[in-house]
KETORMI-671711 format. One line per 4 residues: number of its first residue (from 1); their letters; for each residue x, y, z of C-alpha. Coordinates in Angstrom, 1 decimal. Each point is the difference from the previous one (the first is absolute). Layout:
BEGIN
NUM	A	X/Y/Z ~ ...
//
This chain:
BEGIN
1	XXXX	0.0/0.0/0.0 ~ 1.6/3.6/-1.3 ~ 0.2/2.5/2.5 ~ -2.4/2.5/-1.2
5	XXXX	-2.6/-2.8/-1.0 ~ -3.5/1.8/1.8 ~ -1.8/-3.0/2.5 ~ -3.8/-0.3/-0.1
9	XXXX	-2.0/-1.1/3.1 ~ -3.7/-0.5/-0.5 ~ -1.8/0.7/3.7 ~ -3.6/-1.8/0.7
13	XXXX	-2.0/0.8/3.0 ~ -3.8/-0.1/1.4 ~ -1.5/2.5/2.3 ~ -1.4/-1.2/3.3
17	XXXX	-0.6/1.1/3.3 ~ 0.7/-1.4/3.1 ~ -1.3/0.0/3.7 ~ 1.2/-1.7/3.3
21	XXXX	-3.1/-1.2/1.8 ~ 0.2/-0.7/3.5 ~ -2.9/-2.5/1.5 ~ 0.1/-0.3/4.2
25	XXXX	-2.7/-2.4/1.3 ~ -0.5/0.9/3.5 ~ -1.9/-3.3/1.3 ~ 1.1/-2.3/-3.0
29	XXXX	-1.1/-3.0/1.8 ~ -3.4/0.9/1.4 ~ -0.7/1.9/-3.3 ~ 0.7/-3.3/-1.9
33	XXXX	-1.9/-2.3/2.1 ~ -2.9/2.2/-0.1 ~ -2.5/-0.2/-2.8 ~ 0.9/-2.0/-2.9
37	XXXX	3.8/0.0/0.6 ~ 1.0/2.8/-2.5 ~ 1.6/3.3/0.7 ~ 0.2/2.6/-2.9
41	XXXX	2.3/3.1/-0.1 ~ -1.3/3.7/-0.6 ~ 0.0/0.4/-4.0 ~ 3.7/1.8/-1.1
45	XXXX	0.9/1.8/-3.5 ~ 3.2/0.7/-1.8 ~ -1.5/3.8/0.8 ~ -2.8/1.6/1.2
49	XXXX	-1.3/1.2/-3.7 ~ 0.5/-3.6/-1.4 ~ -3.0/-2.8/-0.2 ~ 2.0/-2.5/-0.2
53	XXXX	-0.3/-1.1/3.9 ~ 1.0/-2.8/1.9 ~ -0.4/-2.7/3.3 ~ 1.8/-2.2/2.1
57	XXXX	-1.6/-3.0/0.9 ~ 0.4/-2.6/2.9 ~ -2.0/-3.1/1.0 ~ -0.4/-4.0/0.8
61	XXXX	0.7/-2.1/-2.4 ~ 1.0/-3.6/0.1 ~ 2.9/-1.9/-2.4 ~ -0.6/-3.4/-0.5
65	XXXX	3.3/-2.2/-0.6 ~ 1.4/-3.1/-0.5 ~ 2.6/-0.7/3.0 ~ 2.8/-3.3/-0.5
69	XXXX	-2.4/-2.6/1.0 ~ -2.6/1.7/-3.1 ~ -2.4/0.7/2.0 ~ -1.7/3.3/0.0
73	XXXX	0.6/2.3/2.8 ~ -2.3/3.1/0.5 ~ 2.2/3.0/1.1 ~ -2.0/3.1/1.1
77	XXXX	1.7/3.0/-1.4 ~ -0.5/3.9/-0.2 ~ 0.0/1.3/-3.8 ~ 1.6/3.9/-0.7
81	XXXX	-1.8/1.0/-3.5 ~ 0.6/3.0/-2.0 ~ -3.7/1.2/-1.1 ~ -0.6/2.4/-3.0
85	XXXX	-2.8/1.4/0.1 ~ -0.7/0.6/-3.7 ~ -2.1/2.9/-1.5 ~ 0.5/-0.5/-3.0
89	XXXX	1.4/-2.7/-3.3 ~ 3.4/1.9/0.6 ~ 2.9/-2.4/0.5 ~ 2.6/0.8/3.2
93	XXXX	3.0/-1.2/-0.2 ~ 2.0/0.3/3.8 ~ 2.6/-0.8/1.6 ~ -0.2/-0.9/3.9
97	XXXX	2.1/-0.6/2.9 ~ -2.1/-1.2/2.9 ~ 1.8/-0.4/3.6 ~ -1.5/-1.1/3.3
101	XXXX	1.7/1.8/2.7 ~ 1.1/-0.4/3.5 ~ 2.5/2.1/2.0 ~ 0.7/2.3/-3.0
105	XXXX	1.4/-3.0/-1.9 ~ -1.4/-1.9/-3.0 ~ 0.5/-3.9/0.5 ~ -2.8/-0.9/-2.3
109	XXXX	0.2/1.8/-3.6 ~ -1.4/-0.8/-3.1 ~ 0.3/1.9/-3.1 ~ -1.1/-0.7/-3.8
113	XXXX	-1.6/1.8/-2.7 ~ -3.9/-0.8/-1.0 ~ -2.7/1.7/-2.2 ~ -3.3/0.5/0.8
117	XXXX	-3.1/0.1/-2.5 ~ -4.4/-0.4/0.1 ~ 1.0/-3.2/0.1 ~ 3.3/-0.4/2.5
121	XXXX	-0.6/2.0/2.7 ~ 1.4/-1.7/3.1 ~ 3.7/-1.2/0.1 ~ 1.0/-2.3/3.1
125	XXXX	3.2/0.7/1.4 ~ 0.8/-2.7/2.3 ~ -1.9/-2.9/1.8 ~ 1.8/0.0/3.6
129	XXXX	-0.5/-2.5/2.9 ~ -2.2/1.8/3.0 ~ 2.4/-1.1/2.5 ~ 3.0/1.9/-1.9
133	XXXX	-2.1/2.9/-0.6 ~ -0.7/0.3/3.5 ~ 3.2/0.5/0.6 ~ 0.2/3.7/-1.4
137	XXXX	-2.9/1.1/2.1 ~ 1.3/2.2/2.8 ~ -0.9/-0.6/3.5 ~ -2.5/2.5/-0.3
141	XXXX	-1.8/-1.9/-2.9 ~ 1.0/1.9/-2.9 ~ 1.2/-1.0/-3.4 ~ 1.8/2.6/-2.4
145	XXXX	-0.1/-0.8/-3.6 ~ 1.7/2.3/-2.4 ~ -0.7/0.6/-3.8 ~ 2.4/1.6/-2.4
149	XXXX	-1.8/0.2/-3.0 ~ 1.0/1.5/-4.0 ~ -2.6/0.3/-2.4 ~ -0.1/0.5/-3.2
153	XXXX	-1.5/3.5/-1.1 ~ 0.9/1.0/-3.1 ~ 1.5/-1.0/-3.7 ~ 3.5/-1.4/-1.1
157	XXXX	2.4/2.6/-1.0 ~ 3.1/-0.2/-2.0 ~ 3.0/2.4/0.2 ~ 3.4/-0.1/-1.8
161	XXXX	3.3/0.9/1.2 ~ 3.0/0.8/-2.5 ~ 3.4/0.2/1.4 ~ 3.3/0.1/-1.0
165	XXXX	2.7/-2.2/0.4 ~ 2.2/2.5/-0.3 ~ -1.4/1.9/3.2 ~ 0.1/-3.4/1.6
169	XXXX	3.3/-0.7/-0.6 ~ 0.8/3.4/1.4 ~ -1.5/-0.8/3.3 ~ 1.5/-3.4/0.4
173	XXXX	3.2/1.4/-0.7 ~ -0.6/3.3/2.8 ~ -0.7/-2.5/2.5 ~ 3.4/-2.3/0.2
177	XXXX	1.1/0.6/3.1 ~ -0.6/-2.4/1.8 ~ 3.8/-1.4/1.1 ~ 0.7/3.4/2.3
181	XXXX	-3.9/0.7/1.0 ~ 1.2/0.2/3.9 ~ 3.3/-1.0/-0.9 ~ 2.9/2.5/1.7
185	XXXX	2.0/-0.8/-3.1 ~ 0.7/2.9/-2.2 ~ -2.1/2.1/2.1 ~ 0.6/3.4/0.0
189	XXXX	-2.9/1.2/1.8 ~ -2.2/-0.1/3.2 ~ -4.2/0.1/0.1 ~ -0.3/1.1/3.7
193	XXXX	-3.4/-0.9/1.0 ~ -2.8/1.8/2.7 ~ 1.6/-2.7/2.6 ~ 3.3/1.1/-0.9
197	XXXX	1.1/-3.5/-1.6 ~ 2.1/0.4/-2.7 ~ -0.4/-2.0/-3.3 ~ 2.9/-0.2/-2.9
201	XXXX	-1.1/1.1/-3.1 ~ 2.1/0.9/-3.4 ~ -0.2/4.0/-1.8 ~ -0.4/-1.3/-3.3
205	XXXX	-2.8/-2.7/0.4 ~ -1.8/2.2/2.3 ~ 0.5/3.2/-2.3 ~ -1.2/-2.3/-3.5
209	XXXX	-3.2/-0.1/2.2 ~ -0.9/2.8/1.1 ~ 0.5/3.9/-0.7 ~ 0.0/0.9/3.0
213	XXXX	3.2/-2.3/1.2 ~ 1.5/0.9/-3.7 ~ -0.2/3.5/1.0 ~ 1.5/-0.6/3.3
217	XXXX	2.8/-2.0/-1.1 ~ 0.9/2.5/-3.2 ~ -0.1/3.3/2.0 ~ 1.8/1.7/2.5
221	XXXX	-2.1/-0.8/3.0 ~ 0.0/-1.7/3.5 ~ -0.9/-3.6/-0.8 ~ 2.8/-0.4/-2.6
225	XXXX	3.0/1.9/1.8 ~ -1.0/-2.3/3.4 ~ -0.8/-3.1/-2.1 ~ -3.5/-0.3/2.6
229	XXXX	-3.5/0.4/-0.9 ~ -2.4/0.8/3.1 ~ -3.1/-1.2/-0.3 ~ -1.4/1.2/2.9
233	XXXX	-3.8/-0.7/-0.8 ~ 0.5/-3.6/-1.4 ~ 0.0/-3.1/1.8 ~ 3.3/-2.6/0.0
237	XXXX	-2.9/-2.7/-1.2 ~ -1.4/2.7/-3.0 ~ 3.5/0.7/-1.1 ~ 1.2/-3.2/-0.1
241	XXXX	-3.1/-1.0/-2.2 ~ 0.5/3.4/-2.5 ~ 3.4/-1.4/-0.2 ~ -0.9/-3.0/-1.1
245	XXXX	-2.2/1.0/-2.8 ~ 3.1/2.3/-1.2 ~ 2.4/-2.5/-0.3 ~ -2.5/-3.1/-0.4
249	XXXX	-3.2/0.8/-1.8 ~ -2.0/-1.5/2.9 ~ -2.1/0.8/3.2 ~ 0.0/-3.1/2.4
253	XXXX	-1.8/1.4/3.3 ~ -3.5/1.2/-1.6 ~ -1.7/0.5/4.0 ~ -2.3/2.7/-0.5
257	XXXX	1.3/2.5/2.3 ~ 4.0/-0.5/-1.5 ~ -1.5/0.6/-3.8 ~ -1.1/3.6/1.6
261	XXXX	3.2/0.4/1.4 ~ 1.3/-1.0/-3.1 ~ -1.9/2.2/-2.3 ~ 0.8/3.0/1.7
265	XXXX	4.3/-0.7/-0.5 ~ -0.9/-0.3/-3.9 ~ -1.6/3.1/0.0 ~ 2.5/1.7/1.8
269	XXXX	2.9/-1.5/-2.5 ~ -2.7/0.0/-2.9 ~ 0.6/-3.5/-0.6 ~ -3.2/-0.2/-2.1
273	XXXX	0.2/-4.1/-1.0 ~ 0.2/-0.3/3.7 ~ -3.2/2.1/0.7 ~ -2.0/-2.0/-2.6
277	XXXX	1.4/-3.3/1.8 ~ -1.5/1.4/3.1 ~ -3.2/1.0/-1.2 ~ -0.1/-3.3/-1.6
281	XXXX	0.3/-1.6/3.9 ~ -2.3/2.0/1.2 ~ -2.8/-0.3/-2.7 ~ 0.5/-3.6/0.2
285	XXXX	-0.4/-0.3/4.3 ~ -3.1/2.6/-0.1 ~ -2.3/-1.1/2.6 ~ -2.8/1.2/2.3
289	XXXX	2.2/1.0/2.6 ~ 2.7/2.0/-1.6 ~ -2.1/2.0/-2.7 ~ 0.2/2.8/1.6
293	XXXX	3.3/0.1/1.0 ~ 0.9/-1.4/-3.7 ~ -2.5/3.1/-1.9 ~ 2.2/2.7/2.6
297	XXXX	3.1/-1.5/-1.7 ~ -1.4/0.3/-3.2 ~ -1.2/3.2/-0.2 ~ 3.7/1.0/1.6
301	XXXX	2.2/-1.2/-2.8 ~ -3.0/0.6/-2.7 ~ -0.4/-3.6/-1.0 ~ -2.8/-0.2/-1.7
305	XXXX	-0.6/-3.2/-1.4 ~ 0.6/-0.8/4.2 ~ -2.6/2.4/0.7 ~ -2.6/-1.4/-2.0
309	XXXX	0.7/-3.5/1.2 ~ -0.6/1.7/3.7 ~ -2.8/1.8/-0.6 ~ -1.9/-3.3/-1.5
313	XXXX	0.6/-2.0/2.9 ~ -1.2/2.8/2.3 ~ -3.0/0.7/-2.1 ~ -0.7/-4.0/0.4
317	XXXX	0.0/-0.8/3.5 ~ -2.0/3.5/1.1 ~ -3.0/-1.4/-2.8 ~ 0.2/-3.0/1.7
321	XXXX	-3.3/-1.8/1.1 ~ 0.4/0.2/3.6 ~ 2.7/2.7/1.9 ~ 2.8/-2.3/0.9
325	XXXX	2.9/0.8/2.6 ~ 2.6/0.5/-3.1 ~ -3.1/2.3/-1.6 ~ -0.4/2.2/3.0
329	XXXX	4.1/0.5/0.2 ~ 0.4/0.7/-3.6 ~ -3.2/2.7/0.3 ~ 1.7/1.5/2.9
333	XXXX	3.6/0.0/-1.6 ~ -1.1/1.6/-3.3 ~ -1.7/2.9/2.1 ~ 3.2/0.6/1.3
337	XXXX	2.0/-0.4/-3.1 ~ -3.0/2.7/-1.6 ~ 0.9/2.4/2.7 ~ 3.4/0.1/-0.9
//
């Protein structure tokens, strides 16, 4: 393959929507054994404009099966089912990872995909023994179930990406470093952290990076007569990962509150690849509880593309159904982040 030879990438995704559904029965046992032996969620949507709206369902059921001797043994289970409840002829494709929960852990997890129709409207997830069920239930007769559920909205779209080999080449070759990343060998420069740790670094790798080191090292000034740069408002563990990205082409340590740290030495140093890494982390670990904090970030270093992402998950769990504890934080963060 010639070096200017242009790569095509053909790109095929499906919108959907997605919602964690959390289901607590209080008195699981005395609801089950009153009545006929059924218990049935609160019906949940994707969103509160969508019709498309869902159930849990949990109840007796017995499994007949053939044990070594081949005889038939009854076995008294409780069956978890994933109801649809249809509207409409439209077909729903989903996605679903269903947990049973005790002590904040998840020992029992299922997950699968299914679609729903007029004619498919209940999808069993599991079949479990009573006895082992009854083992999540907490001393104070509760059983947590929890949904995490993607459904498809919307249509298939395409999108094509043209790049360069020649650009790629480029990169691969700006990112070789990796023999003195850390390494005191030729070193010819110290990164002296908030905590005061020093970290050995090299002019020239650190000055093809960035402009601002380039301008350091080429003019008269502090940091290239002393052969130190003071970093006094970047972490040892944020410098050691900008580092790494300058001399490697990689971020290892994508923690959440690291990437921040993280994003705000590439601004400083207007490493820009480094800043699209980051916003790439942070897009990708969006959840409920760090919207807020991810959309203030955003909106600071005028990301947009990280903005949007932020704004859409926001927008989701305050149209929610029913005001969850991860709702009622994100409406009270977002007032805050407004008064700013």
């Amino acid at each position: 393959m010639s070096r200017d030879e242009t790569v095509l990438t053909g790109y095929s995704l499906i919108e959907k929507e997605s919602v964690n559904f959390r289901w607590v029965i209080s008195d699981y046992i005395l609801i089950l054994e009153k009545g006929d032996g059924k218990i049935r969620s609160p019906l949940f949507s994707v969103n509160s404009d969508d019709k498309i709206e869902f159930q849990l369902e949990l109840k007796k059921s017995f499994v007949d099966e053939l044990d070594k001797y081949h005889t038939f043994i009854r076995t008294l289970t409780r069956r978890l089912s994933l109801m649809h409840v249809v509207k409409n002829n439209k077909i729903t494709p989903c996605e679903y990872k269903i947990s049973v929960i005790r002590d904040g852990k998840s020992p029992e997890t299922h997950a699968d995909y299914c679609t729903f129709s007029k004619s498919k409207s209940e999808n069993v997830i599991f079949n479990l023994a009573a006895d082992k069920l009854h083992r999540f239930v907490l001393p104070t007769g509760a059983l947590t179930i929890l949904c995490e559920l993607e459904v498809v909205t919307g249509d298939q779209k395409n999108s094509l990406k043209y790049e360069s080999t020649v650009a790629n080449h480029a990169v691969a070759s700006k990112y070789n470093f990796d023999w003195i990343f850390l390494n005191e060998n030729l070193s010819d420069v110290k990164l002296r952290a908030a905590c005061g740790k020093e970290i050995p670094a090299h002019k020239v790798v650190l000055a093809n990076a960035s402009p601002v080191f380039k301008a350091m090292f080429s003019l008269d000034m502090l940091e290239n007569k002393s052969n130190s740069v003071d970093m006094v408002d970047i972490s040892h563990e944020a410098a050691v990962e900008m580092l790494r990205y300058v001399y490697t082409g990689r971020v290892e340590n994508e923690e959440i509150s690291l990437t921040i740290d993280l994003l705000a030495a590439a601004d400083k140093y207007q490493l820009q690849e480094l800043k699209d890494e980051c916003e790439k982390i942070l897009s990708t670990n969006l959840s409920s509880g760090n919207a807020i904090e991810v959309l203030t970030i955003a909106d600071k270093y005028d990301m947009s593309s990280l903005k949007k992402d932020a704004i859409h998950l926001v927008k989701r769990c305050i149209n929610k159904p029913t005001v969850s504890d991860d709702a009622s934080t994100i409406i009270l963060g977002m007032a805050e982040f407004l008064s700013k």
